[in-house]
NUTOR-854246 format. One record per residue (C-alpha): residue number from 1; x, y, z; residue in one letter. Coordinates in nm, 2 decimals, decimal comma. Layout:
BEGIN
ATOM   num        x        y        z   residuo
ATOM   NUM        X        Y        Z         a
...
END
This chain:
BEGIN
ATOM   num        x        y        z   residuo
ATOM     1    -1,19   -21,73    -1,96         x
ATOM     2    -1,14   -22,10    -1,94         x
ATOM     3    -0,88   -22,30    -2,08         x
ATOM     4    -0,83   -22,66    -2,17         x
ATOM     5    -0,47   -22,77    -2,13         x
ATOM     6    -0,38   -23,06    -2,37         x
ATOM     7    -0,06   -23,25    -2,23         x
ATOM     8     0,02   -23,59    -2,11         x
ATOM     9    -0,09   -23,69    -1,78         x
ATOM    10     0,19   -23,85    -1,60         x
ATOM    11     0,52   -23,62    -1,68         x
ATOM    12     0,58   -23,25    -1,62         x
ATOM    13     0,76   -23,22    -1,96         x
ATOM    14     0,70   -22,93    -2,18         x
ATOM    15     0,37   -22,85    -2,07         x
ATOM    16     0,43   -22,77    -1,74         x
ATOM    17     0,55   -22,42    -1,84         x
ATOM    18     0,24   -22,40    -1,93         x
ATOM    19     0,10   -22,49    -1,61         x
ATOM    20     0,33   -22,24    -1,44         x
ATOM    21     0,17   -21,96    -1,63         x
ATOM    22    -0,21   -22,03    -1,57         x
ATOM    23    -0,13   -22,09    -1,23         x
ATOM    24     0,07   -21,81    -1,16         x
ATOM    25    -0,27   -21,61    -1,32         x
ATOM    26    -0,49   -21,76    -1,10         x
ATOM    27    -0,64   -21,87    -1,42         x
ATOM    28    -0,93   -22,14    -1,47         x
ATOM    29    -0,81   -22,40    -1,68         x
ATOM    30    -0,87   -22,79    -1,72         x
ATOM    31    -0,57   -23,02    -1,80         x
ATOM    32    -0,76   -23,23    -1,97         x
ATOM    33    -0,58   -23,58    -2,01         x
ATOM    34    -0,55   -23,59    -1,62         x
ATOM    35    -0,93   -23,55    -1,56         x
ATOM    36    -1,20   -23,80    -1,63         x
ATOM    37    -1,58   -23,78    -1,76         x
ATOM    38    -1,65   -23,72    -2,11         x
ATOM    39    -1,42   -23,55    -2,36         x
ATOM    40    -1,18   -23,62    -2,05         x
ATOM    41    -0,86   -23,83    -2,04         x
ATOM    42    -0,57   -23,94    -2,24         x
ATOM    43    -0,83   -24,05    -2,53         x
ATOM    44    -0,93   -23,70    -2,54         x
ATOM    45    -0,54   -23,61    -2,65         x
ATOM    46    -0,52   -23,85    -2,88         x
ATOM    47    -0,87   -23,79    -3,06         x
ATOM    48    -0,74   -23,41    -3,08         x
ATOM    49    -0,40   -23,49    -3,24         x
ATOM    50    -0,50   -23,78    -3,47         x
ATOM    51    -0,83   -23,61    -3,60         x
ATOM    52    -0,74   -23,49    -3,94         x
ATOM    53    -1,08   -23,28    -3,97         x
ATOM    54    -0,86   -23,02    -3,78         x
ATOM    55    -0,63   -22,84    -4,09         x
ATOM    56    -0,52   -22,67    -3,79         x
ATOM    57    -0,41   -22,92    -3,54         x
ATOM    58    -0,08   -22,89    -3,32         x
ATOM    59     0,18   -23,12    -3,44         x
ATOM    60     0,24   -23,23    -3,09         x
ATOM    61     0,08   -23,15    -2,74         x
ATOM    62     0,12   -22,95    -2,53         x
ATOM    63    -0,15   -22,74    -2,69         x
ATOM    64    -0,43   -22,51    -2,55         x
ATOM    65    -0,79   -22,45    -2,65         x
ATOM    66    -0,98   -22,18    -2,57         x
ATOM    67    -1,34   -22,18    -2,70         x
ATOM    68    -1,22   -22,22    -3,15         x
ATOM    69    -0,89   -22,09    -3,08         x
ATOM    70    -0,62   -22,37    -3,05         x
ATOM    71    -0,26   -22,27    -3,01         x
ATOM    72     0,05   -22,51    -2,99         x
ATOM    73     0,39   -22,53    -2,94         x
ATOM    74     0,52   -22,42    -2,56         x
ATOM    75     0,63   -22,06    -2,67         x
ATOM    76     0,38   -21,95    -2,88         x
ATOM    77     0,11   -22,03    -2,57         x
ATOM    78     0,33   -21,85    -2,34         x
ATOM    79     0,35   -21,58    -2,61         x
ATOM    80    -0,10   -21,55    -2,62         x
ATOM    81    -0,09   -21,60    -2,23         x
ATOM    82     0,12   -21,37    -2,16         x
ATOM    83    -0,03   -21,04    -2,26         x
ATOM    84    -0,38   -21,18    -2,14         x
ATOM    85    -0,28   -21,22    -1,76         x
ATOM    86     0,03   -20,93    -1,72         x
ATOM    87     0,28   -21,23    -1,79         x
ATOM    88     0,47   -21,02    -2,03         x
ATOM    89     0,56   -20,66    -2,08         x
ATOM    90     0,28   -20,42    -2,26         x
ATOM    91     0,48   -20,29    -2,54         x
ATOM    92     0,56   -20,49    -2,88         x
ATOM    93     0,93   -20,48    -2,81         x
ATOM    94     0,90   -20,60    -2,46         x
ATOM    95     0,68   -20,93    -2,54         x
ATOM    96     0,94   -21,03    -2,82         x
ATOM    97     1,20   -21,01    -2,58         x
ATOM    98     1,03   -21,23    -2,31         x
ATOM    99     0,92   -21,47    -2,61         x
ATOM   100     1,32   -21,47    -2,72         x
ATOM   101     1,40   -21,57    -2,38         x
ATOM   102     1,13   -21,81    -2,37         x
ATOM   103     1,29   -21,96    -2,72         x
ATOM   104     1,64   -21,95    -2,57         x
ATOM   105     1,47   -22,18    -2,22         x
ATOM   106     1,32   -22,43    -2,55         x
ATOM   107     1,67   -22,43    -2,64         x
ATOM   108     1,78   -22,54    -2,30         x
ATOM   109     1,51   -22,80    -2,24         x
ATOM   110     1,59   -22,99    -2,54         x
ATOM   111     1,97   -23,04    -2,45         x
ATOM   112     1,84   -23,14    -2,13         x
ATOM   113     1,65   -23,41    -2,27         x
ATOM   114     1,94   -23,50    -2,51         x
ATOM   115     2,16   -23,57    -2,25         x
ATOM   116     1,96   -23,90    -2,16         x
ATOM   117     1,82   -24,00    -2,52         x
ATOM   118     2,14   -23,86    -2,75         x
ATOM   119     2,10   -24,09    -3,01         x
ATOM   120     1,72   -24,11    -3,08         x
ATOM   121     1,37   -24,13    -2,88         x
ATOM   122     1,28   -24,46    -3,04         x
ATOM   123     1,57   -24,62    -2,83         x
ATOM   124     1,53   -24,68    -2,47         x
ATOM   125     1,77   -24,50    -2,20         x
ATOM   126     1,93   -24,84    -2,16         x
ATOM   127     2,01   -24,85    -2,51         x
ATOM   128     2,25   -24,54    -2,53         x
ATOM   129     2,38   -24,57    -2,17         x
ATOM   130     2,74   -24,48    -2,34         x
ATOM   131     2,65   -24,24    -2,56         x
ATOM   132     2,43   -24,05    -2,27         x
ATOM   133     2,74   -24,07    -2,06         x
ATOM   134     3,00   -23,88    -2,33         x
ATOM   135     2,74   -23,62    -2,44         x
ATOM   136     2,63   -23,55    -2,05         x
ATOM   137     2,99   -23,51    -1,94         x
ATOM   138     2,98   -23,17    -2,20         x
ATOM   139     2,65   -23,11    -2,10         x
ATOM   140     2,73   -23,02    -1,69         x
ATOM   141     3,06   -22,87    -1,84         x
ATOM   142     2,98   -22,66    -2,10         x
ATOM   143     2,61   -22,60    -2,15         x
ATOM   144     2,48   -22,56    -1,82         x
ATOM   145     2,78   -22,29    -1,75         x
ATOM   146     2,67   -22,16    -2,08         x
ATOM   147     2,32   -22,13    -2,08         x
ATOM   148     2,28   -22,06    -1,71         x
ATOM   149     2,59   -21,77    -1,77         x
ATOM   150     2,32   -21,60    -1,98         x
ATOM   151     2,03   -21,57    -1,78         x
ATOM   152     2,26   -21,46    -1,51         x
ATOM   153     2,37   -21,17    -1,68         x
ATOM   154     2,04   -21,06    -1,83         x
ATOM   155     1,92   -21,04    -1,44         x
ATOM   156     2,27   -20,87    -1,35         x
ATOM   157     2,30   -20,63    -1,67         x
ATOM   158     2,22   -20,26    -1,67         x
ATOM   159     1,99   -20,28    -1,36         x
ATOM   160     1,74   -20,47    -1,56         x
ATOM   161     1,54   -20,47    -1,22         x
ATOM   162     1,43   -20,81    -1,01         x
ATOM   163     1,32   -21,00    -1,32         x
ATOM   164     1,45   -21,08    -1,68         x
ATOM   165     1,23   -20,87    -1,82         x
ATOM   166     1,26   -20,53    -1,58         x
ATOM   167     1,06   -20,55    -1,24         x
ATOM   168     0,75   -20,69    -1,37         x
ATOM   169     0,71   -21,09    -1,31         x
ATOM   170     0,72   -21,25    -1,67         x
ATOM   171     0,60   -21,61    -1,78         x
ATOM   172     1,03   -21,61    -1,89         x
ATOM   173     1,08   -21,61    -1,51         x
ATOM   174     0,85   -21,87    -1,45         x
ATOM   175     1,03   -22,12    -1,70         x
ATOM   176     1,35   -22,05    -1,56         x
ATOM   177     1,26   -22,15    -1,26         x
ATOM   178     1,16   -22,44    -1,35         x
ATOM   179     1,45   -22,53    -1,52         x
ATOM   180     1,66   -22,46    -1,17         x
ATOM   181     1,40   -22,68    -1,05         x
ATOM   182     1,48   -22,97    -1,27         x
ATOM   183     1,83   -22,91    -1,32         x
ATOM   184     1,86   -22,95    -0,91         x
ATOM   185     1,66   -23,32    -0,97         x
ATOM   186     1,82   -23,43    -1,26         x
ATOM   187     2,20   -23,32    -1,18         x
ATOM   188     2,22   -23,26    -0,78         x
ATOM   189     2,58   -23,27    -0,80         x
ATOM   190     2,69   -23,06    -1,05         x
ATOM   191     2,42   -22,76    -0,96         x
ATOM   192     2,59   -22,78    -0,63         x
ATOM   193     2,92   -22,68    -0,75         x
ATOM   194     2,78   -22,48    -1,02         x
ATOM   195     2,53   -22,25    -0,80         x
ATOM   196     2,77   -22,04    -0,64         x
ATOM   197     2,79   -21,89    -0,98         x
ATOM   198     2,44   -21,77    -1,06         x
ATOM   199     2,35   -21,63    -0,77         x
ATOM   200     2,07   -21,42    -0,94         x
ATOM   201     1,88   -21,70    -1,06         x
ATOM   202     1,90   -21,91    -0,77         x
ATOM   203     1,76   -21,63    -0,59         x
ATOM   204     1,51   -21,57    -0,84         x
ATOM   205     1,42   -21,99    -0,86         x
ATOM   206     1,31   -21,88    -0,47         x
ATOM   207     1,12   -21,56    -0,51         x
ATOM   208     0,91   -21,77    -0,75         x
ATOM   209     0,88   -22,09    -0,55         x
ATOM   210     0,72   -21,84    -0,27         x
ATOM   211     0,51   -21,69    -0,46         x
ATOM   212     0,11   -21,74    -0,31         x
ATOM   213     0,00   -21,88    -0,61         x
ATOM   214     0,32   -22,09    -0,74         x
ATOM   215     0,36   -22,18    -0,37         x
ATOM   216     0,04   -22,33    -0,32         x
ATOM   217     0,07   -22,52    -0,66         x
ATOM   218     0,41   -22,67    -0,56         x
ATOM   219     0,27   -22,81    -0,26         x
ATOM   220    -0,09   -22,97    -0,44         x
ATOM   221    -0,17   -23,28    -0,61         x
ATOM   222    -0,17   -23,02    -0,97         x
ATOM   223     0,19   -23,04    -0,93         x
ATOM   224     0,33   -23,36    -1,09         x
ATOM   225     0,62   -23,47    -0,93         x
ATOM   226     0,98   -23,47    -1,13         x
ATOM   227     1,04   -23,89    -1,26         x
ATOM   228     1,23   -24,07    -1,49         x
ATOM   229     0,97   -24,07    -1,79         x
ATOM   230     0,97   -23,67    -1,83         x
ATOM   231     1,22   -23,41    -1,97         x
ATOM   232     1,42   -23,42    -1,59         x
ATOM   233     1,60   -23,76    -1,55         x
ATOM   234     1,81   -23,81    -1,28         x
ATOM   235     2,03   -24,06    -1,35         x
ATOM   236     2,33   -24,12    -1,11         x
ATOM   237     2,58   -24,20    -1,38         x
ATOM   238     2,48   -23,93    -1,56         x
ATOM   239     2,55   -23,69    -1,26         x
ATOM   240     2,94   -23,67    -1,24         x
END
């Protein structure tokens, strides 16, 4: 089965979830606006999202086709991934619990980017410097604490097993450790201090990073490199 990955070409950002999971599968996919040839490239994302021929069309990448199918929105792609490559639990209870978690992570990820854009996209970063500055203060304090306190415990509660979702590897596991990943760039300080309490998932953020197939991602050229245009800023005002 071949994909075609629809996502910018330059920033990790939302898709790279995404990426995580067809990687982790070993799966064949294309990321389409990072290749070039025909149908290739960022005019190939835009043709998709303008064309209004599609009654179907995602609202916003990233979005994946596969042969007439076209699914958008991170978490619903996960959701179709998932029990096509043993990414999420067999049984209809177990893949709503892993796509809950992976709603909770969507959650997460848009605080994160609120923390440098509070007051509206359209503005630059430069633009609401003081309003990033009050919101991120609560951010480290309370959210990370808050959010990163509940993955913690699902790992820790009941004997759950090695993973959120038991002791089978889940595409919910992948995302989280991407966010450890991006929390560590965008806020080195404050995950230092903040660590020590979730051992679980710091341990987890390694089991993944080694990995084969993650591991040899990591260290390619497929593996976009965190930067100040995608969801991860690291801004050292922001950082405490």
């Amino acid at each position: 089965m071949r994909y075609l990955l629809y996502y910018w070409p330059t920033i990790q950002g939302r898709g790279e979830f995404v990426r995580l999971a067809l990687e982790e599968a070993g799966a064949e996919y294309v990321d389409v606006a990072r290749r070039s040839g025909k149908g290739m490239g960022v005019p190939a994302l835009l043709r998709f999202i303008e064309d209004e021929k599609l009654g179907d069309a995602p609202y916003a990448p990233p979005f994946l086709k596969t042969g007439k199918l076209i699914i958008g929105q991170t978490a619903n792609i996960l959701l179709y991934l998932g029990s096509r490559h043993d990414l999420a639990p067999r049984g209809e209870t177990g893949r709503l619990w892993v796509n809950q978690l992976q709603l909770t992570v969507a959650d997460f990820v848009t605080e994160v980017h609120d923390t440098h854009h509070p007051i509206s996209s359209a503005l630059y970063y430069r633009q609401q410097k003081a309003e990033a500055r009050r919101r991120t203060k609560y951010f480290r304090t309370e959210r990370i604490p808050k959010f990163l306190g509940y993955f913690e415990q699902i790992l820790q509660r009941g004997g759950r097993g090695r993973y959120l979702a038991g002791n089978s590897l889940s595409y919910a596991d992948l995302s989280v450790f991407q966010l450890i990943a991006g929390l560590r760039y965008a806020f080195p300080k404050a995950m230092k201090k903040q660590e020590r309490d979730f051992p679980g998932l710091v341990n987890l953020h390694d089991r993944i990073a080694a990995r084969p197939n993650i591991a040899a991602y990591l260290a390619s050229k497929r593996r976009i490199a965190f930067n100040q245009d995608g969801i991860f800023r690291y801004y050292p005002e922001l950082d405490g």
